[in-house]
C-alpha positions as CSV (number, residue, x, y, z in Angstrom):
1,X,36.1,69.4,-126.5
2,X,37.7,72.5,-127.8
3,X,38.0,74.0,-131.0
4,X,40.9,74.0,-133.3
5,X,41.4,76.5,-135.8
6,X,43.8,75.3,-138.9
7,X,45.2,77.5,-141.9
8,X,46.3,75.6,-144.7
9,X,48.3,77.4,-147.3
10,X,49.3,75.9,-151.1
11,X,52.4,78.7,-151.2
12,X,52.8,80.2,-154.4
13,X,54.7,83.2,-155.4
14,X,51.4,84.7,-158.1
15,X,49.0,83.5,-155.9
16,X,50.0,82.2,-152.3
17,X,46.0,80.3,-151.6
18,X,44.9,80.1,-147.5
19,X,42.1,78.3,-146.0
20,X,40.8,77.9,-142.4
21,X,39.0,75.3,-141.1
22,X,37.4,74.7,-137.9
23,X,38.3,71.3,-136.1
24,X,36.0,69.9,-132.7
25,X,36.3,65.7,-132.6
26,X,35.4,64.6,-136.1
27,X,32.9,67.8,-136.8
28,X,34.8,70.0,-139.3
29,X,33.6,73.2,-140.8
30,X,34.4,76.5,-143.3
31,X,35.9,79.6,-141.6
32,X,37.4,81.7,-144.3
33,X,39.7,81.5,-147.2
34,X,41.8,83.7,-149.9
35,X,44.4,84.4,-151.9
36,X,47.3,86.4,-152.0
37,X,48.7,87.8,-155.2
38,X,51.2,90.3,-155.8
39,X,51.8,91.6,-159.0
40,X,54.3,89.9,-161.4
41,X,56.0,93.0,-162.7
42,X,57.1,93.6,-159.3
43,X,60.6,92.8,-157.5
44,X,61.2,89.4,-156.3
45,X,61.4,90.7,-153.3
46,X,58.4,93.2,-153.0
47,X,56.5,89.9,-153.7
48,X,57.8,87.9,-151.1
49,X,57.4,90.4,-148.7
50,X,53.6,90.9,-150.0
51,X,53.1,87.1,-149.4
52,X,54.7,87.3,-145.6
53,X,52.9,90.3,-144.8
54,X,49.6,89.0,-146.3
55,X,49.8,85.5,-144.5
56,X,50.8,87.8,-141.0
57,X,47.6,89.6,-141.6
58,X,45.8,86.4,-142.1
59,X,47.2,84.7,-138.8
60,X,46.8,87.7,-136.7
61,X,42.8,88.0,-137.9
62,X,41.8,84.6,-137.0
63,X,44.9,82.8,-134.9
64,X,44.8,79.7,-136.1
65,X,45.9,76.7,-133.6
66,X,48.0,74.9,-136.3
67,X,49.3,75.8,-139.8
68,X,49.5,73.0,-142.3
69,X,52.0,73.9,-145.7
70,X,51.9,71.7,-148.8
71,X,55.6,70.9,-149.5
72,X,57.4,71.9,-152.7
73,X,56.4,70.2,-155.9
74,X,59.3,69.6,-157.8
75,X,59.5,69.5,-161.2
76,X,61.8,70.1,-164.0
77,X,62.3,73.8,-164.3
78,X,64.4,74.3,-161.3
79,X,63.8,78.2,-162.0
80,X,60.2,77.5,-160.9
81,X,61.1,74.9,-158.3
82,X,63.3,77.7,-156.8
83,X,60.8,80.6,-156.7
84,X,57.9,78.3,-155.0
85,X,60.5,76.9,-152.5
86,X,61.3,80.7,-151.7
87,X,57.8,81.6,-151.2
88,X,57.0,78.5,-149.1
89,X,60.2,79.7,-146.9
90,X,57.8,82.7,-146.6
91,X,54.9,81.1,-145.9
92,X,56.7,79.1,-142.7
93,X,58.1,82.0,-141.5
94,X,54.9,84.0,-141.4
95,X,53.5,80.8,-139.7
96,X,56.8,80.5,-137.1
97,X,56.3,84.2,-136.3
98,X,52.3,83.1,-135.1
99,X,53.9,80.5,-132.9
100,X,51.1,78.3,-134.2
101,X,52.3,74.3,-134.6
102,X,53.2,74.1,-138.2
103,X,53.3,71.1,-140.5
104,X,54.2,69.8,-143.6
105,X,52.6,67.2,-146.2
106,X,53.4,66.4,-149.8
107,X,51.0,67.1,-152.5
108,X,50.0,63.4,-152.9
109,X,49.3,62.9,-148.6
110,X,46.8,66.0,-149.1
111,X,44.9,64.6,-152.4
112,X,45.2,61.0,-151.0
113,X,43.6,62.3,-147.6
114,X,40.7,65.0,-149.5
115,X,39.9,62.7,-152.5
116,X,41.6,59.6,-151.7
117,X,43.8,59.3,-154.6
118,X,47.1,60.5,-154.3
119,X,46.9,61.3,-158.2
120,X,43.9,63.6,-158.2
121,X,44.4,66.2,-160.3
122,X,43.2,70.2,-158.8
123,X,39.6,69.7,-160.2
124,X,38.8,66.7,-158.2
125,X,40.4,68.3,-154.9
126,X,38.4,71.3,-155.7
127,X,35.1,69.5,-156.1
128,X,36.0,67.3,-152.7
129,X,36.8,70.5,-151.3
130,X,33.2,71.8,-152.2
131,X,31.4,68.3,-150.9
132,X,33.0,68.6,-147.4
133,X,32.8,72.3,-146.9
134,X,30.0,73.1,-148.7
135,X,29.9,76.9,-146.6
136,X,33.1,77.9,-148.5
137,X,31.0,78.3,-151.4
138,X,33.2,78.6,-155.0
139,X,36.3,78.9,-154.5
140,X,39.3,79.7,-156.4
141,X,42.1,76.6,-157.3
142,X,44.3,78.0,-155.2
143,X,42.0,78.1,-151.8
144,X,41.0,75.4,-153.1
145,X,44.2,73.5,-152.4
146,X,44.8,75.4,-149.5
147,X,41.5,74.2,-148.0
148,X,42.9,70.9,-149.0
149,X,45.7,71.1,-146.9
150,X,44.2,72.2,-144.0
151,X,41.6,69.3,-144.3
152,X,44.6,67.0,-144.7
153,X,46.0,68.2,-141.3
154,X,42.4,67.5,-139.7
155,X,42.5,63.9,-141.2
156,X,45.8,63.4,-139.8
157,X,44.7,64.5,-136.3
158,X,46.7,67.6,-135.9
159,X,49.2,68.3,-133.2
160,X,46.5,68.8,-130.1
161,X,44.2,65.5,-130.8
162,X,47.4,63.2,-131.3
163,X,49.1,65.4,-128.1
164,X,45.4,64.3,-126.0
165,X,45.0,68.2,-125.5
């Protein structure tokens, strides 16, 4: 059975969060994770570009398999809404231009699949996060939720296991 490598990223425009997992059958284990964070005095612009050209880096270092992207929470400050959907549209760009498989799942899949409620709130998908990758060691919220995401992916199979590859 061969390994496969998924990146999860929780997209943010402060702080865009990436983890990487390592799939083989049901055995899952820590590979790296970060965070990206451009400074908020700068451009909107300048930031996305930072957040594309950070996740590139990312993806060229380790070449994930998959990429798994938690979906856009929306809320009621469309102002907010509109900045975290623009740097998501980064984030599945950078992940396009990898030619990895790339998927999507809503915020209450990943903490129904991590903690399995799909109301956890970050500190419980953080602490999960901790229990099943232990490696990762202390990680910040936001590769915290990235991690989530990519565990998510594994839970759901990923592209390769349901494909048979």
């Amino acid at each position: 059975m061969t390994q496969l490598r998924i990146l999860g990223i929780d997209p943010g425009l402060n702080r865009c969060g990436w983890g990487l997992v390592a799939s083989e059958g049901s055995r899952l284990s820590y590979v790296a994770h970060g965070v990206i964070a451009p400074k908020a005095q700068q451009q909107l612009a300048t930031r996305l570009h930072e957040v594309f050209e950070g996740l590139c880096a990312v993806m060229a270092e380790f070449a994930p398999h998959e990429v798994a992207v938690e979906e856009t929470f929306v809320n009621s400050n469309a102002r907010a809404a509109l900045a975290l959907g623009q740097a998501r549209g980064v984030a599945l760009a950078a992940a396009a231009r990898s030619s990895a498989l790339v998927a999507e799942y809503a915020p209450a899949t990943i903490k129904k699949a991590v903690v399995g409620s799909g109301s956890a709130d970050k500190t419980q998908v953080a602490f999960m996060v901790r229990r099943l990758l232990p490696t990762a060691g202390d990680v910040s919220a936001d590769a915290a939720d990235a991690l989530g995401v990519a565990l998510c992916h594994a839970a759901h199979g990923g592209f390769r296991r349901r494909a048979g590859a």
